[in-house]
C-alpha positions in Angstrom: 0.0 0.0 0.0 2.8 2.2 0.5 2.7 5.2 -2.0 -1.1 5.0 -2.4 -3.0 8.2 -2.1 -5.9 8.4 0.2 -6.5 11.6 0.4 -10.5 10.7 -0.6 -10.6 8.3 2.4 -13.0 8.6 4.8 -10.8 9.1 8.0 -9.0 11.9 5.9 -12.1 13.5 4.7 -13.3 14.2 8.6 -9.7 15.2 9.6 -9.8 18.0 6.7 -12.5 19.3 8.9 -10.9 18.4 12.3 -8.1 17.3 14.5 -9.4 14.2 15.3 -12.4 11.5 15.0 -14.1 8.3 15.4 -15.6 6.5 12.9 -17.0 3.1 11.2 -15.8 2.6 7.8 -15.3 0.3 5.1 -11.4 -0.2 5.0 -9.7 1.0 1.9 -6.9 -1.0 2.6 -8.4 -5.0 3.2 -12.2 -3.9 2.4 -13.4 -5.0 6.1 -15.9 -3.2 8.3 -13.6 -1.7 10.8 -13.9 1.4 13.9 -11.6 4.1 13.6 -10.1 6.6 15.3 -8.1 9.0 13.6 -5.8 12.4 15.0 -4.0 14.2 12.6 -0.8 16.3 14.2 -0.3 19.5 14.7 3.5 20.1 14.0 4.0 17.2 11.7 2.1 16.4 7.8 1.1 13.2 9.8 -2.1 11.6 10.7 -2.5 8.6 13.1 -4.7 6.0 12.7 -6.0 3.1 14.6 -8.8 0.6 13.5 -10.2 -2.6 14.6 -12.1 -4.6 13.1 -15.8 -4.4 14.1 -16.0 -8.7 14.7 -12.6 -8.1 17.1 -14.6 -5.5 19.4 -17.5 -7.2 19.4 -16.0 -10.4 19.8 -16.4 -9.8 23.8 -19.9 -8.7 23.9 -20.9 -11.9 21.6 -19.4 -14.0 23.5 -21.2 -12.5 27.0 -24.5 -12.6 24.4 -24.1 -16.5 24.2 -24.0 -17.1 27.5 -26.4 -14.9 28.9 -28.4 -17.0 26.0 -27.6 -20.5 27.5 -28.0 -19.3 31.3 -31.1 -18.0 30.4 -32.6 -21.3 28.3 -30.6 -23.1 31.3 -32.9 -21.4 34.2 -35.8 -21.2 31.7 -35.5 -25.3 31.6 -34.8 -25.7 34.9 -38.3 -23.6 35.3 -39.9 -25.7 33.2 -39.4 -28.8 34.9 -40.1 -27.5 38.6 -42.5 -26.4 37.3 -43.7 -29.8 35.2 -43.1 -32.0 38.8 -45.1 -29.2 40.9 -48.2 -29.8 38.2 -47.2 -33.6 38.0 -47.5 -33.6 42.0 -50.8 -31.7 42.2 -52.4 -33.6 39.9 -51.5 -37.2 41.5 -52.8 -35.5 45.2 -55.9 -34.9 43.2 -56.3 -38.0 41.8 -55.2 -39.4 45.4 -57.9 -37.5 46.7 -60.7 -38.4 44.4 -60.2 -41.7 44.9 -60.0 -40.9 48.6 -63.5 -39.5 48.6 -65.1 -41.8 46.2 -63.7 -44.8 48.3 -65.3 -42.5 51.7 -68.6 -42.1 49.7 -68.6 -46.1 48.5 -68.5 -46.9 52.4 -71.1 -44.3 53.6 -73.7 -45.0 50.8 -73.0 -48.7 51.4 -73.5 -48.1 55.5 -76.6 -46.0 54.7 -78.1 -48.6 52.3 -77.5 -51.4 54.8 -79.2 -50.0 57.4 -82.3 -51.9 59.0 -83.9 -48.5 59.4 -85.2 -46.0 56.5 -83.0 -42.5 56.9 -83.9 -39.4 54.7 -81.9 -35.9 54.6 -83.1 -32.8 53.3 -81.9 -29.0 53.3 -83.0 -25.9 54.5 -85.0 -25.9 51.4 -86.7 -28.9 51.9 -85.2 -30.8 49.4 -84.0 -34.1 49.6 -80.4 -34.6 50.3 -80.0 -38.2 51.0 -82.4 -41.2 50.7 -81.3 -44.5 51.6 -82.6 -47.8 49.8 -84.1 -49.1 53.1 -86.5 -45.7 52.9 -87.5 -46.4 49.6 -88.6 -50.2 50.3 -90.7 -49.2 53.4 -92.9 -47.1 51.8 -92.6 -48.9 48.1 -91.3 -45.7 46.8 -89.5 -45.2 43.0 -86.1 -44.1 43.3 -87.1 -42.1 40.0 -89.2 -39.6 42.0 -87.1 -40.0 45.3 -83.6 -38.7 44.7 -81.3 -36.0 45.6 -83.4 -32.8 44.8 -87.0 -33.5 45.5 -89.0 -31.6 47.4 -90.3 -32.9 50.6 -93.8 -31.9 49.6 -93.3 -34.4 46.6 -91.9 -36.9 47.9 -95.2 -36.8 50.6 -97.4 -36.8 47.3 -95.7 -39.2 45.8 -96.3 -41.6 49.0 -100.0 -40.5 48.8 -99.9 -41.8 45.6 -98.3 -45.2 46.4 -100.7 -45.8 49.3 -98.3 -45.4 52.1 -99.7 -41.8 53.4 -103.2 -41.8 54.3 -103.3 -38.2 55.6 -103.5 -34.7 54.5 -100.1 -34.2 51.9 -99.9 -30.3 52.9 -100.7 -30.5 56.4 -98.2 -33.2 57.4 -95.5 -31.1 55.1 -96.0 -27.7 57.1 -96.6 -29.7 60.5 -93.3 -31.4 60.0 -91.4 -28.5 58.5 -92.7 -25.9 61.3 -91.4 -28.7 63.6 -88.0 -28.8 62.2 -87.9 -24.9 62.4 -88.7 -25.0 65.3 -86.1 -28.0 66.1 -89.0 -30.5 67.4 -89.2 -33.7 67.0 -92.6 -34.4 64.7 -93.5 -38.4 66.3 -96.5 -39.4 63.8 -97.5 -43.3 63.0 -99.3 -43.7 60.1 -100.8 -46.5 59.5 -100.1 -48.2 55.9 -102.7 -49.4 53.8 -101.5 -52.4 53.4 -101.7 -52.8 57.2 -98.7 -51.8 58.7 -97.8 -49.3 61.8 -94.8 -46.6 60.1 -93.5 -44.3 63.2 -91.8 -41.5 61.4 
């Protein structure tokens, strides 16, 4: 290179209108995208230059980039996975537990059914909560009509209608419901039609 002219380079065009500068360029010399900085003397026809390449400064920062990159994906896997086990976890305590209850509710129904006496549960609402088989074959009920969600006044109709209430449907319903209000016990045997003495 020595001889060339480069008075139309770059670095010499911004020190023709100062004493010094920085700049990126295209290198006149190899052609590669370099950083510059340039000072021209005062008491000498010299200018200084010093360049870089711009893949050599960056070099540093890349290299930070790429592992900031990998630590990152590295904590964003690790993440991942607590967070895959934590879900995993719940979800076998939830099965656990389901199975928990449903085993709990397969002993109770099964203790209800089995009992020699019939047992009916209803809400503030007077709707049927509970109704146990043994209540349903005293008074020759369908478990169609008798089931979680009847009213008490229906299921009373419904026995009207089966034979096993001789009295009054609405009487005996607010009789029995002012009682429970009221947290009395309601002592009443009917007699069945087909004969038999029912103390409820």
């Amino acid at each position: 290179m020595i001889g060339r002219n480069f008075r139309t380079a770059p670095v010499q065009q911004i020190l023709a209108r100062a004493d010094y500068a920085t700049t990126r360029l295209i290198s006149p010399v190899d052609g590669e995208d370099r950083l510059a900085a340039a000072r021209a003397l005062s008491e000498f026809p010299l200018s200084i230059i010093a360049t870089t390449t711009v893949a050599t400064a960056l070099a540093d920062w890349r290299a930070q980039t790429r592992s900031l990159v990998v630590a990152a994906g590295l904590v964003a896997l690790v993440i991942g996975l607590t967070l895959s086990l934590i879900v995993r976890k719940l979800s076998r305590q939830h099965q656990n537990s389901e199975r928990r209850l449903a085993l709990e509710k397969e002993r109770l129904d099964t203790a209800i059914n089995n009992m020699t006496q019939g047992l009916l549960l209803y809400d503030s609402d007077a709707r049927i909560v509970l109704c146990n088989q043994r209540y349903l074959e005293m008074y020759d009920l369908s478990p169609d009509v008798v089931k979680p969600g009847c009213h008490f006044r229906d299921l009373i109709a419904h026995r009207k209608e089966t034979g096993s209430f001789p009295g009054n449907v609405d009487e005996f319903c607010a009789t029995v419901l002012r009682n429970v209000a009221q947290k009395r016990a309601t002592n009443s045997i009917l007699e069945t039609t087909d004969g038999r003495s029912i103390r409820s």
